[in-house]
C-alpha positions in Angstrom: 26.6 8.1 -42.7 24.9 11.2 -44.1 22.4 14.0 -41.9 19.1 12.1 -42.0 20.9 8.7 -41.1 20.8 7.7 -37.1 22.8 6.0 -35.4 19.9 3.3 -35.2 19.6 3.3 -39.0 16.4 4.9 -38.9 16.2 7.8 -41.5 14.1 10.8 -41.1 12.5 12.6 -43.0 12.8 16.8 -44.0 9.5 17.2 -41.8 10.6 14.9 -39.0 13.9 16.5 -39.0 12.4 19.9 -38.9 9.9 18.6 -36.1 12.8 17.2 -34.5 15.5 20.3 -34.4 12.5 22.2 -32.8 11.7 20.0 -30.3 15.3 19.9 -29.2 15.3 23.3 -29.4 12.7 24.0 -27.1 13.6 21.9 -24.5 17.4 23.4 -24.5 16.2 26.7 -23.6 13.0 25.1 -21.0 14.9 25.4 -17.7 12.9 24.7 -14.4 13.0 27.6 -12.4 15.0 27.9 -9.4 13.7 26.8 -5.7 13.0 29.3 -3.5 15.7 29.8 -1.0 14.5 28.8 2.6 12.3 26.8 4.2 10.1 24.4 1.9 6.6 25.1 1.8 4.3 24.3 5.2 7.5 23.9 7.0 6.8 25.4 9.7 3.7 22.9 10.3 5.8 19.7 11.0 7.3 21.5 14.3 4.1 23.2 15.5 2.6 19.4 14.8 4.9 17.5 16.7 5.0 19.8 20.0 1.3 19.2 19.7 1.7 15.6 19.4 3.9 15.2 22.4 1.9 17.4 24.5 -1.5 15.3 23.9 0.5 12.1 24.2 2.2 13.4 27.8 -1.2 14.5 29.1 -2.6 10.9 27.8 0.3 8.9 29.3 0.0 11.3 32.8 -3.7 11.3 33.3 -4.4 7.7 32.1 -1.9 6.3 34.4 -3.6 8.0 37.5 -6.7 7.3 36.7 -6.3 3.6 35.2 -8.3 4.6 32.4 -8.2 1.7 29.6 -9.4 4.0 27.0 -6.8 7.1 27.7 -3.7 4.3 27.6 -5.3 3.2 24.2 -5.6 6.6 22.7 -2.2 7.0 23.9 -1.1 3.9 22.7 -2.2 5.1 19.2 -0.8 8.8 19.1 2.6 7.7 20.3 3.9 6.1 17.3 2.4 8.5 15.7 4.5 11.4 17.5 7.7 9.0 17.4 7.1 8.4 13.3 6.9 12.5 13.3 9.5 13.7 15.3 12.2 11.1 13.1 10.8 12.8 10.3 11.5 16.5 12.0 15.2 15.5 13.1 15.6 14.0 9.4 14.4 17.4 7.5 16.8 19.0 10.4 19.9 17.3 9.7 19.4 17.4 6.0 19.0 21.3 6.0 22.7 21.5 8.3 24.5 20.3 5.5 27.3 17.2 6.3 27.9 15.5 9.4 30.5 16.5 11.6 31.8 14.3 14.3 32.3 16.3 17.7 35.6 14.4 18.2 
């Protein structure tokens, strides 16, 4: 099998060749650039977000509960899923960012 035969069969051309070899070329020396060390971008917004959310869904649970409010036990019923669906995310970017798990025992 000579230069211009693939191992498909399919023979190229000088042009597609050339087109080819420079197209491989380029992409051996495209490299994506490395990630910046730390803490990925808005990561500090998840945390600030989620001591939010479990402030406004305390106050919700406290005051609707005293007060027998049907609407306050609704909005809380709707934030705290919300904070619970957060905060798992939060522990998740947490124990990703500690590296492997290591038993205590």
């Amino acid at each position: 099998m000579d230069d211009r035969d693939r191992a498909d069969g399919v023979r190229l051309t000088a042009r597609e060749r050339a087109a080819l070899a420079e197209i491989e070329e380029g992409l051996r020396q495209d490299h994506d650039p490395e990630p910046a060390p730390g803490r990925p971008p808005g990561g500090r917004r998840l945390p600030l977000a989620v001591v939010l959310m479990l402030m406004c869904s305390t106050a919700l649970a406290v005051v609707g509960i005293r007060t027998s409010n049907a609407a306050l036990l609704w909005c809380f019923a709707v934030l705290w899923p919300l904070t619970v669906l957060q905060t798992v995310r939060l522990l998740g970017r947490w124990i990703r960012t500690t590296g492997p798990f290591t038993p205590w025992f």
